[in-house]
C-alpha positions as CSV (number, residue, x, y, z in Angstrom):
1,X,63.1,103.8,84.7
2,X,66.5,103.9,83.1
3,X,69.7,103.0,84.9
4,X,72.9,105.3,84.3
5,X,75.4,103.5,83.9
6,X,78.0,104.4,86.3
7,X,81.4,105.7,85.4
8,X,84.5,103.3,86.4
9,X,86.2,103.3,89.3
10,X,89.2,105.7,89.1
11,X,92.2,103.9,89.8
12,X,94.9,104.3,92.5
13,X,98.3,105.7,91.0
14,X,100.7,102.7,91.7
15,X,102.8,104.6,94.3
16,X,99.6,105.4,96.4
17,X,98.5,102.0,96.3
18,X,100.9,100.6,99.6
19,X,100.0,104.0,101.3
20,X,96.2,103.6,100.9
21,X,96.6,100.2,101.8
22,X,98.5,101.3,105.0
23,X,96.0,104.5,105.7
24,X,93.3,102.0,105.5
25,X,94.6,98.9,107.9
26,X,95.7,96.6,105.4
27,X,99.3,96.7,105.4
28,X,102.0,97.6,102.7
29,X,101.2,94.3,100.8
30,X,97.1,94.3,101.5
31,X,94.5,95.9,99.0
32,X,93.4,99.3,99.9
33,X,89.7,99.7,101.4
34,X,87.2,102.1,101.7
35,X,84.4,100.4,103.7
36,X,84.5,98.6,107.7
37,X,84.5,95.2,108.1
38,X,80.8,95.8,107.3
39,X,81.2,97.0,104.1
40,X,78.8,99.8,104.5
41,X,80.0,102.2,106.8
42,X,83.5,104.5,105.4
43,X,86.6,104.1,107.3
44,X,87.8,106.7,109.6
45,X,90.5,107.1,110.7
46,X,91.4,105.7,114.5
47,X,93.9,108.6,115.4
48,X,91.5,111.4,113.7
49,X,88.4,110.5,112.6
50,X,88.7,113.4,110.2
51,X,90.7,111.1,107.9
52,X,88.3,109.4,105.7
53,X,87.9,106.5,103.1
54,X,90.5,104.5,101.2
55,X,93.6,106.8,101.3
56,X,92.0,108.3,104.4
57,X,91.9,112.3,103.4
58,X,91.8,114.3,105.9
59,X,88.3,116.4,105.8
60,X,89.8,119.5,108.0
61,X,92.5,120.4,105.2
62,X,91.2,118.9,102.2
63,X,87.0,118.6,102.1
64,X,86.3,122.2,100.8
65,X,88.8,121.9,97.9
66,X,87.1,118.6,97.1
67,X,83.5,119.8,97.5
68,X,84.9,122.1,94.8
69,X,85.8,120.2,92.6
70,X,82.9,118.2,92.9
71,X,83.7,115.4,94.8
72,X,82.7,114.0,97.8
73,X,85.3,112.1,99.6
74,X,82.9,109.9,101.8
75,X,82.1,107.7,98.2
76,X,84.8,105.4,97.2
77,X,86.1,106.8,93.4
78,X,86.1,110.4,94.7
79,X,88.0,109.5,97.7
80,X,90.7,107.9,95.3
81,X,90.2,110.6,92.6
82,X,90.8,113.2,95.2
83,X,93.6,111.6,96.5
84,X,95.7,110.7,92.8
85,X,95.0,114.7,92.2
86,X,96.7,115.5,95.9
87,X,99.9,113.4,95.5
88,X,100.4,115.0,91.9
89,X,100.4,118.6,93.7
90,X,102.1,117.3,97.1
91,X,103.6,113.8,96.6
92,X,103.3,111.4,99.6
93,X,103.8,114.4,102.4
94,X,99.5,114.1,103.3
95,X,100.4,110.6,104.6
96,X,103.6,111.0,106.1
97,X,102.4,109.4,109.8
98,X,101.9,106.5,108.4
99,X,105.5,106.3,106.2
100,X,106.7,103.6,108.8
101,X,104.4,101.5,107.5
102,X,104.7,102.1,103.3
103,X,108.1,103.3,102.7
């Protein structure tokens, strides 16, 4: 059977990158993640587990707009697709509890 081969993962825009790697527990300086310590199971978020994945979108507000576009914000490159379409349209306001820690 063939293998497709999978598309590359999207990449973060550079102003999203300290505020994914805040949303997902890794400080300003760290490297954003989308999995546990396990490296299976998506993060979510501690405050609201609605908040999901690397840059930790919020599935009450934004999952039917992503399941519209296609994407599905529990796998890694649609979370961060998702999220570099969201910050063109809204800027950093999504993430603003966690500004303390990114600004």
């Amino acid at each position: 059977a063939e293998i497709e081969a999978s598309e590359a993962m999207p990449t973060l825009k550079p102003e999203l990158v300290p505020i994914c790697s805040c949303e997902s527990r890794q400080g300003k300086y760290g490297t954003p993640t989308h999995y546990e310590a396990d490296g299976v199971t998506v993060l979510r978020g501690r405050e609201n587990p609605d908040d999901v994945g690397i840059c930790q979108v919020n599935l009450y507000y934004h999952e039917a707009e992503a399941k519209s576009m296609g994407l599905d914000l529990f796998k890694e490159a649609d979370n961060i697709t998702f999220a570099n379409w969201l910050y063109e349209r809204e800027g950093s306001t999504p993430w603003n509890w966690s500004r303390s820690c990114w600004q």
